[in-house]
C-alpha positions in Angstrom: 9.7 -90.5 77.2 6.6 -92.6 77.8 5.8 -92.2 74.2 8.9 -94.1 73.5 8.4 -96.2 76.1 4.7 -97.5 74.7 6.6 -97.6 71.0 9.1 -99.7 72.8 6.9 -102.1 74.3 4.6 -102.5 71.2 8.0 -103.3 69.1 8.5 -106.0 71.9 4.8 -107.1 72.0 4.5 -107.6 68.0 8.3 -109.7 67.9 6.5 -112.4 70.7 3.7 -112.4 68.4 5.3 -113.3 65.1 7.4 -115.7 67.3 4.3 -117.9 68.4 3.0 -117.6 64.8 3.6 -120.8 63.4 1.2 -123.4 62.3 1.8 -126.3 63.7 3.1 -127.5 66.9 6.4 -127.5 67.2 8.7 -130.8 68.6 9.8 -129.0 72.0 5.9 -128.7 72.5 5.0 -132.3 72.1 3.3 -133.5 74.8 4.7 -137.0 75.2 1.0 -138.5 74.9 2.5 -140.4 71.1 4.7 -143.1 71.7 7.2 -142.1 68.6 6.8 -138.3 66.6 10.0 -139.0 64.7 7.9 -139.9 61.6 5.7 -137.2 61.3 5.8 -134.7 58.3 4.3 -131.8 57.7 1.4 -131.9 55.8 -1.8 -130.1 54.9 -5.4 -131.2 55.8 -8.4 -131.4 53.7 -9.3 -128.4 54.8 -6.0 -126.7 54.2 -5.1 -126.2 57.6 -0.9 -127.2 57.9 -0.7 -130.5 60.5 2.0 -133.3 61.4 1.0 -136.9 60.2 1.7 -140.4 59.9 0.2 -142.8 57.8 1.0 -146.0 57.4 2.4 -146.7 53.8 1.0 -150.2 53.9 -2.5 -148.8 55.8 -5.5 -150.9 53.8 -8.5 -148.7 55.5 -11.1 -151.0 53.2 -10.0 -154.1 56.3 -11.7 -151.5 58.5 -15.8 -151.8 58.7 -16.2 -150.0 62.0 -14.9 -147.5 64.3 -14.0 -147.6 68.2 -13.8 -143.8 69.1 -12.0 -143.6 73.0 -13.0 -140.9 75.2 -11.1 -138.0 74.5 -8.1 -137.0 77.2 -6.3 -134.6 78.9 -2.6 -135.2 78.4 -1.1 -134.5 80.8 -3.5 -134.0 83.6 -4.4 -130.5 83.7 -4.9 -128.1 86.9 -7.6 -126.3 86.3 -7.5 -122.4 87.0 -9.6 -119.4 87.4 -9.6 -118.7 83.5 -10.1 -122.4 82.5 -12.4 -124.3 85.0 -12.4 -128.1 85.2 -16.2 -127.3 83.4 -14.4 -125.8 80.5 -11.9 -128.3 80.0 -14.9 -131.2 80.2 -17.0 -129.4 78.1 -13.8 -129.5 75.4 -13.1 -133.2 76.1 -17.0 -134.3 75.9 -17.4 -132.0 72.9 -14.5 -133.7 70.8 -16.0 -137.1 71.3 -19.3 -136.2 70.1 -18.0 -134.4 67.4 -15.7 -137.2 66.2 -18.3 -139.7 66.4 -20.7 -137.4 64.5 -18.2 -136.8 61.8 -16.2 -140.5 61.5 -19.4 -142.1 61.9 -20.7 -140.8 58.5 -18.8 -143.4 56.7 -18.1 -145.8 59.6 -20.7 -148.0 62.0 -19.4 -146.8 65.5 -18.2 -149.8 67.2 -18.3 -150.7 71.1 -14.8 -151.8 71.4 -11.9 -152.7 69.7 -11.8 -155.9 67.8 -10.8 -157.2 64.2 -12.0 -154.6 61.4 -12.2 -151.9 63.8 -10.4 -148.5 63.9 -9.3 -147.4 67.6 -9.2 -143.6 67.7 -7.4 -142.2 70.4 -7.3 -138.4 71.4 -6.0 -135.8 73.4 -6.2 -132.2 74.3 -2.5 -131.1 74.7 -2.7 -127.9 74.7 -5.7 -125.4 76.0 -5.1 -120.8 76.3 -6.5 -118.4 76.9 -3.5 -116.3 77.9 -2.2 -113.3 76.4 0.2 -112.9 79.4 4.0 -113.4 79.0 6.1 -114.3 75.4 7.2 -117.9 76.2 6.1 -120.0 73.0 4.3 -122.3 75.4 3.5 -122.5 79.3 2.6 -125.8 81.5 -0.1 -124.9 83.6 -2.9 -125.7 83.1 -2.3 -128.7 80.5 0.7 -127.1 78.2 -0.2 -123.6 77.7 0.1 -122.1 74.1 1.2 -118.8 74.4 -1.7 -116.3 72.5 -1.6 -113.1 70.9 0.1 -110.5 73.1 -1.8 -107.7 74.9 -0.8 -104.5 76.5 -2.3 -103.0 79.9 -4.5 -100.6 77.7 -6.3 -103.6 76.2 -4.8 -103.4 72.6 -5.9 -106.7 71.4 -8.4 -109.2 72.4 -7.2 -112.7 73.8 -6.7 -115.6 71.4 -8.2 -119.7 72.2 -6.2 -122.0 71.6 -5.9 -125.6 71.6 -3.9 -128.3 70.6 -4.3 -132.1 70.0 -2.5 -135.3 69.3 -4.4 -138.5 68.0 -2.9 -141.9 67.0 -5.1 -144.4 64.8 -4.7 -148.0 65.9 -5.7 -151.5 64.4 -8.4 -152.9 66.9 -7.2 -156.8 66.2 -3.7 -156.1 67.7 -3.1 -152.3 69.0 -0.5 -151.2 66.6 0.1 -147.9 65.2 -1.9 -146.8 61.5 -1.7 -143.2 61.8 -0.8 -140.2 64.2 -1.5 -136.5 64.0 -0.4 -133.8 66.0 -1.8 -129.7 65.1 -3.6 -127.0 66.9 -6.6 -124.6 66.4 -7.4 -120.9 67.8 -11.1 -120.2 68.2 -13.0 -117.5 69.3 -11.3 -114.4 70.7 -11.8 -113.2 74.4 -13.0 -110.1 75.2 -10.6 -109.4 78.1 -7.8 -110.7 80.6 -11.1 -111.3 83.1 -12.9 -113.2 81.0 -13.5 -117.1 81.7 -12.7 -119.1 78.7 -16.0 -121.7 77.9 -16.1 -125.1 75.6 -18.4 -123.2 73.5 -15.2 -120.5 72.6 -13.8 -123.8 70.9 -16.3 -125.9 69.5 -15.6 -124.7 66.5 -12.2 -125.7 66.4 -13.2 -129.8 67.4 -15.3 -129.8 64.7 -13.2 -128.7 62.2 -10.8 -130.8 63.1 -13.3 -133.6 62.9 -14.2 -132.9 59.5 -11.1 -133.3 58.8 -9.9 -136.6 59.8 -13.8 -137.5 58.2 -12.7 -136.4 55.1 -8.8 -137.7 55.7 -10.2 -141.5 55.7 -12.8 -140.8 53.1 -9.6 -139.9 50.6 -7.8 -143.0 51.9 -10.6 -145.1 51.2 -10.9 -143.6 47.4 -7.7 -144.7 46.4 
């Protein structure tokens, strides 16, 4: 009986996990931080990652000679929690920044403001877990929980990261919209349900997806 039981419960466990599988972040998960998603398409990254993007058709990035990166947010304002402390979710925010304007600022003089010939990049962190708990496909505490891999009281599996982001592009001269993307990341695994999730678990995930939107404008500007 409790052999079929645990079977049972696995069968369950592995049917929540191939149901929070997918790649990108779906529409019932958008955050609201975009003014319009209805022109996003899905799309693959430099680095081959799948994403959801807007650009521009008419978008001329050689106008651009500078780039105004805005401090990264937290959309919507997140509660912070046991497992992810206000320090963790500052450490992520503070992170992005620096790895954006390390990567973008390759090719691009980082600018002070907006202005004419500057690129406005505004971010968010939508999405932050470090939650096996649970099957919903995503939670909203503390910012808009992704749900993670699933784990069983015997400590299966380890705990997935994840995070999640949405970023729109903007002409400095007059505000409007050049480009949007919307995707998500997992980065290192935790150890245990106990274990207090840390900027560092996700750095590598910000700076991939920094390298990416490097290399995005770098193809733009080769055309």
């Amino acid at each position: 009986m409790k052999l079929a039981l645990m079977m049972s419960t696995l069968c369950i466990a592995s049917i929540g996990v191939v149901g929070c599988a997918s790649k990108v972040v779906e529409p019932d998960q958008y955050s609201g931080f975009l003014k319009d998603y209805s022109q996003l398409k899905e799309t693959e990254s430099p680095s081959g990652a799948t994403v959801m993007r807007w650009i521009d058709p008419k978008l001329d990035v050689n106008k651009y000679n500078s780039v105004y990166i805005e401090p990264t947010q937290l959309y919507p304002k997140p509660q912070p929690t046991v497992k992810i402390p206000q320090a963790t979710l500052n450490g992520i925010t503070s992170y992005y920044d620096q790895a954006l304007k390390r990567e973008i600022g390759k090719s691009l003089p980082l600018a002070a403001g907006p202005g004419p010939g500057v690129i406005v990049v505004r971010a968010a962190i939508t999405a932050v877990s470090s939650s096996t708990e649970g099957l919903k496909p995503y939670e909203v505490i503390p910012i808009a929980l992704v749900a993670a891999a699933v784990s069983t009281a015997s400590g299966i599996r380890d705990q997935e990261t994840d995070l999640a982001t949405e970023a729109v592009f903007l002409d400095g001269s007059d505000n409007h919209v050049i480009a949007q993307v919307v995707r998500k990341g997992t980065g290192k695994p935790l150890e245990n349900d106990s274990q207090v999730m840390k900027a560092d678990d996700v750095k590598g995930v910000l700076d991939g997806w920094a390298a990416d939107l490097h290399q995005s404008y770098l193809k733009l500007k080769s055309k």
